[in-house]
DSSP file (Angstrom, degrees, kcal/mol; ACC not computed):
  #  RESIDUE AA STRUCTURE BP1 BP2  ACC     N-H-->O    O-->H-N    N-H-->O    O-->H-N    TCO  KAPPA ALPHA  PHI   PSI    X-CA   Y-CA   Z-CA
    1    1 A X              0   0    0      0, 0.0    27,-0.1     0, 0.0    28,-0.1   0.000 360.0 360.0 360.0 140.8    0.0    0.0    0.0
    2    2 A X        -     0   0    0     25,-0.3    25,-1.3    26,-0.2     2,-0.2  -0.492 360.0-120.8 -81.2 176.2    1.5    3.6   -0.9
    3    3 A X        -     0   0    0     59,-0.4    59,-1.6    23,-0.1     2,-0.3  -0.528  28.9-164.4-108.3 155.9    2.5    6.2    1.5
    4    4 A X  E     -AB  24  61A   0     20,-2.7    20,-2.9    57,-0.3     2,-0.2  -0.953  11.2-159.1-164.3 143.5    1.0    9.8    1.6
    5    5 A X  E     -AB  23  60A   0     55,-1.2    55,-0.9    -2,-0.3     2,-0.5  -0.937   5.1-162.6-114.3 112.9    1.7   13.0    2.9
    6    6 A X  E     -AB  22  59A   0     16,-1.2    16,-1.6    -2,-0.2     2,-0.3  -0.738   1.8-164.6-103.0 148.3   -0.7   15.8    3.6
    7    7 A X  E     -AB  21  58A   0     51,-2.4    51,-1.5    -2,-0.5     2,-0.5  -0.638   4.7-164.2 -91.4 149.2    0.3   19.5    4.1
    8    8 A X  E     +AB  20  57A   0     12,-2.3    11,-1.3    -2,-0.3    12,-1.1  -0.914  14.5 173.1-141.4 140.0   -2.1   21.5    5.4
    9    9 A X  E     -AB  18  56A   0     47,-1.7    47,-1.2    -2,-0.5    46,-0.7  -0.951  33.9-125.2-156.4 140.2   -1.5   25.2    5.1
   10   10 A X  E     -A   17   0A   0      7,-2.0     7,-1.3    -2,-0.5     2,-0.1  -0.740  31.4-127.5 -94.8 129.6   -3.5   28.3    5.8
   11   11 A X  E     +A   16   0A   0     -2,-0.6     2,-0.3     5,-0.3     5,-0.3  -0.568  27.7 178.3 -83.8 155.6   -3.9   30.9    2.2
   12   12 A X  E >  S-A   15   0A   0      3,-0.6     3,-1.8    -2,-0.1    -2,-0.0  -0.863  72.2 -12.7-153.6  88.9   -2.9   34.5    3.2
   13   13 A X  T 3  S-     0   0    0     -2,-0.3     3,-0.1     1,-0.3    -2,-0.0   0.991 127.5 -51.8  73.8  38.0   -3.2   36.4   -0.1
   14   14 A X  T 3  S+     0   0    0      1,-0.2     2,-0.3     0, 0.0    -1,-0.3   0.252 118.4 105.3  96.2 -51.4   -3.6   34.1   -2.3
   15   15 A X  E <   -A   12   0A   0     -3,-1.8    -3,-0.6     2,-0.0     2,-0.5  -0.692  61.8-136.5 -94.6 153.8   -0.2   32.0   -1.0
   16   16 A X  E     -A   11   0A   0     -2,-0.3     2,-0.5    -5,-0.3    -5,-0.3  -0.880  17.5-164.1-101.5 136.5   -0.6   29.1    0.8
   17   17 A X  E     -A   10   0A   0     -7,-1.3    -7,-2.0    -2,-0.5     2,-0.8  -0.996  24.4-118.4-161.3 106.5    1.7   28.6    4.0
   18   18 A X  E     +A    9   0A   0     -2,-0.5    -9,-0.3    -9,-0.2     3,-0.1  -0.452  32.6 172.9 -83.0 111.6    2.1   25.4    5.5
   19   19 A X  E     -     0   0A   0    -11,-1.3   -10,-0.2    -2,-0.8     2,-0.2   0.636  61.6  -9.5 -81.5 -34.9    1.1   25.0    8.8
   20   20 A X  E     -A    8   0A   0    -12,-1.1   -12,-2.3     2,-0.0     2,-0.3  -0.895  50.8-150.5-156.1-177.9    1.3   21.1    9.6
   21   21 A X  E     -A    7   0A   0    -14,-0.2     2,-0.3    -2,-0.2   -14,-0.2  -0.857   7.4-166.2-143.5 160.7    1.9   17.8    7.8
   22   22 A X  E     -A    6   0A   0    -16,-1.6   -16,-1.2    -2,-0.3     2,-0.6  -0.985   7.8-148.9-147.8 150.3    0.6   14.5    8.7
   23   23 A X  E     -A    5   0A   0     -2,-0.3     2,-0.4   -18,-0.2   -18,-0.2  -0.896  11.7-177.4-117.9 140.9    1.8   10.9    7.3
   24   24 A X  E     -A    4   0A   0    -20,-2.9   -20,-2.7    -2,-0.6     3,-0.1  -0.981   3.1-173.9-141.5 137.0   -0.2    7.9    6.9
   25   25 A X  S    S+     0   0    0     -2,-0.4     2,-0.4     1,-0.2    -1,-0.1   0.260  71.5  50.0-117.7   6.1    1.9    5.3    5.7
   26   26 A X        +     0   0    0    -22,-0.1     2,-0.3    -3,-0.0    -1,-0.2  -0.678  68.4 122.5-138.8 104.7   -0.8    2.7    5.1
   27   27 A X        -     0   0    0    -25,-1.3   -25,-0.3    -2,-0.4     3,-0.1  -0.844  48.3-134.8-130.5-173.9   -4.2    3.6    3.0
   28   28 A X  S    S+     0   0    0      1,-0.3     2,-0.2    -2,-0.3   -26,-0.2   0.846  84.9   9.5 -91.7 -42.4   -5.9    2.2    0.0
   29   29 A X  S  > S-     0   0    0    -28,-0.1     4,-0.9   -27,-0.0    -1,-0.3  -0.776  77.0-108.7-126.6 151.7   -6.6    5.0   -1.7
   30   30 A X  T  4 S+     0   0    0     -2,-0.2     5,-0.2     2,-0.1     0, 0.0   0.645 116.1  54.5 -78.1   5.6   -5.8    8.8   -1.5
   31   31 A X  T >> S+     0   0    0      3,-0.1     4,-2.7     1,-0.1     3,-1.3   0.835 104.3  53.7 -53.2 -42.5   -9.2    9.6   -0.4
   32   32 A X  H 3> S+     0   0    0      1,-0.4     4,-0.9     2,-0.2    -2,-0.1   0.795 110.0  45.5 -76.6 -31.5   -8.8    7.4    2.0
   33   33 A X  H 3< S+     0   0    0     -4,-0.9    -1,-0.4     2,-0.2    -9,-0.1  -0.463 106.5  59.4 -95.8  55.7   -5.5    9.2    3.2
   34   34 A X  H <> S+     0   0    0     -3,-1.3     4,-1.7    25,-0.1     5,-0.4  -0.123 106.1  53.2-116.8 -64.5   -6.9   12.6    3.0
   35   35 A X  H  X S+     0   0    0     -4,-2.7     4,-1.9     1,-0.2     3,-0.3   0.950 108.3  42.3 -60.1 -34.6   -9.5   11.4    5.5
   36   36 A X  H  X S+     0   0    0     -4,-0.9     4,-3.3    -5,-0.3    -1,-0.2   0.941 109.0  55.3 -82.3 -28.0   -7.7   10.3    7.9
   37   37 A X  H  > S+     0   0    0      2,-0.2     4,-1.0     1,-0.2    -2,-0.2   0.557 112.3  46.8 -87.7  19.5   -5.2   12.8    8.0
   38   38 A X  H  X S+     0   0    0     -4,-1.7     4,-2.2    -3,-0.3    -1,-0.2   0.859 113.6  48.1 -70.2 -49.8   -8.1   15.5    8.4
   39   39 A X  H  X S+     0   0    0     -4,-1.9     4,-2.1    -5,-0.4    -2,-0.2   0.783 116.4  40.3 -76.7 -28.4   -9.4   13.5   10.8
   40   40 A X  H  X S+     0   0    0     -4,-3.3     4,-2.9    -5,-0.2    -1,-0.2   0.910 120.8  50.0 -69.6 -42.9   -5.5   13.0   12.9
   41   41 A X  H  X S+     0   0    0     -4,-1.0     4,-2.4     1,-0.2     3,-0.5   0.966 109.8  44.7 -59.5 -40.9   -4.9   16.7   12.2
   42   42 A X  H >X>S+     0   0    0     -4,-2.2     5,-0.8     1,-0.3     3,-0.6   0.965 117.6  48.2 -73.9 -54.8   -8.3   18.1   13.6
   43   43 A X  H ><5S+     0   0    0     -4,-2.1     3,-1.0     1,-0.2    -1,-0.3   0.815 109.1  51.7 -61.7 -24.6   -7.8   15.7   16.6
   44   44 A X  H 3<5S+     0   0    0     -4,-2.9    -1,-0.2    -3,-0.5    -2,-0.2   0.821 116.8  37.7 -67.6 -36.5   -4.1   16.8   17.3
   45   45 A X  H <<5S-     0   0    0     -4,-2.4    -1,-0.2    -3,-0.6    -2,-0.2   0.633 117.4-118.3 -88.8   6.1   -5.0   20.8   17.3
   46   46 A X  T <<5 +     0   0    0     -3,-1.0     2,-0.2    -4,-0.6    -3,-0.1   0.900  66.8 120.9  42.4  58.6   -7.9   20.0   19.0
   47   47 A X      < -     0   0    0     -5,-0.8    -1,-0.2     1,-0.1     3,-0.1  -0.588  64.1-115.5-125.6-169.5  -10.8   21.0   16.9
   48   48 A X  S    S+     0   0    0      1,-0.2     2,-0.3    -2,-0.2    -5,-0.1   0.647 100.2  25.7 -96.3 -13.8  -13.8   19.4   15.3
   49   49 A X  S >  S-     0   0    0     -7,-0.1     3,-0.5    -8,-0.1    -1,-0.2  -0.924  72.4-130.6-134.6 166.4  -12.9   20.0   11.9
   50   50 A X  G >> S+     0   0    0     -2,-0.3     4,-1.1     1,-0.2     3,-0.9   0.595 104.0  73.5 -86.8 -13.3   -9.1   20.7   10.0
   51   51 A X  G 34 S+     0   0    0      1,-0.3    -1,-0.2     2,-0.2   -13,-0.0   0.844  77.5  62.7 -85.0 -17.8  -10.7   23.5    8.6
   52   52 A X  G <4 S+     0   0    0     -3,-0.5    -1,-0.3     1,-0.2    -2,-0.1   0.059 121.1  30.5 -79.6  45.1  -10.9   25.9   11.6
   53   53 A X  T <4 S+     0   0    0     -3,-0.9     2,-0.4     1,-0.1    -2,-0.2   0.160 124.2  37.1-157.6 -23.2   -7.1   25.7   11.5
   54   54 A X     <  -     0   0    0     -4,-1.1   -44,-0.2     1,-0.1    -1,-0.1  -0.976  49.4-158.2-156.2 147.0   -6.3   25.2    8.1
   55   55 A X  S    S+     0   0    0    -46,-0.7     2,-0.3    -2,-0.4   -45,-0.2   0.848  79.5  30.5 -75.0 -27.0   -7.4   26.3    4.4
   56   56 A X  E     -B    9   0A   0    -47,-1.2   -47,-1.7    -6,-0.1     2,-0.7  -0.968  49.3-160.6-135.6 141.7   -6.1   23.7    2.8
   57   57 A X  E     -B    8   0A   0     -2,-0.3     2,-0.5   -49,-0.2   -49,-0.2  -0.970  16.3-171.7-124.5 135.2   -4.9   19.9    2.5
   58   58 A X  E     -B    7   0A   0    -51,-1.5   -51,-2.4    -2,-0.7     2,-0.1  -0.912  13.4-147.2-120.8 105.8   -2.6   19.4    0.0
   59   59 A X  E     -B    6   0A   0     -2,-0.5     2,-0.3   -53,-0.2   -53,-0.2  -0.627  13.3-170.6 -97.5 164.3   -1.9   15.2   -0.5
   60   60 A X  E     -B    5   0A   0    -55,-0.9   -55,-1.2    -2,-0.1     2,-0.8  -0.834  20.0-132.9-132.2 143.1    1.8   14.5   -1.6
   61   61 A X  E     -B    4   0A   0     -2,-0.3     2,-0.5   -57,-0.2   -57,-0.3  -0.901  19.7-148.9-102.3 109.5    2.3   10.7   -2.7
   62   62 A X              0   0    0    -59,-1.6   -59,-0.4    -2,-0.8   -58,-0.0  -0.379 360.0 360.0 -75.0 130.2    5.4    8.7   -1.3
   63   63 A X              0   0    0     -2,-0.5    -1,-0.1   -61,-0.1   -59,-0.1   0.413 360.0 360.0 -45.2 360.0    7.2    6.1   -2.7
């Protein structure tokens, strides 16, 4: 199963500025690692969603 990184990074004007990262090294899909690392970021900053912290998740695919 591949490996996935998402950024998540807050837009300021247009540029995007990355705020945190999360790794999931086992999914199926990349939907599937996009959701969970919404769902690891959200819990880590302690929100209910990744979005009152962040604009964007941006997946990166590992090797």
């Amino acid at each position: 199963m591949p490996n996935y990184r998402i950024d998540f990074a807050k837009e300021i004007l247009g540029v995007p500025f990355t705020i945190g990262s999360v790794e999931i090294h086992r999914a199926r899909d990349p939907e599937r690692a996009r959701r969970a690392a919404e769902l690891r970021f959200a819990r880590q900053h302690g929100v209910g969603d990744w979005r009152e912290r962040a604009d964007l998740a941006l997946l990166i695919p590992r090797g």
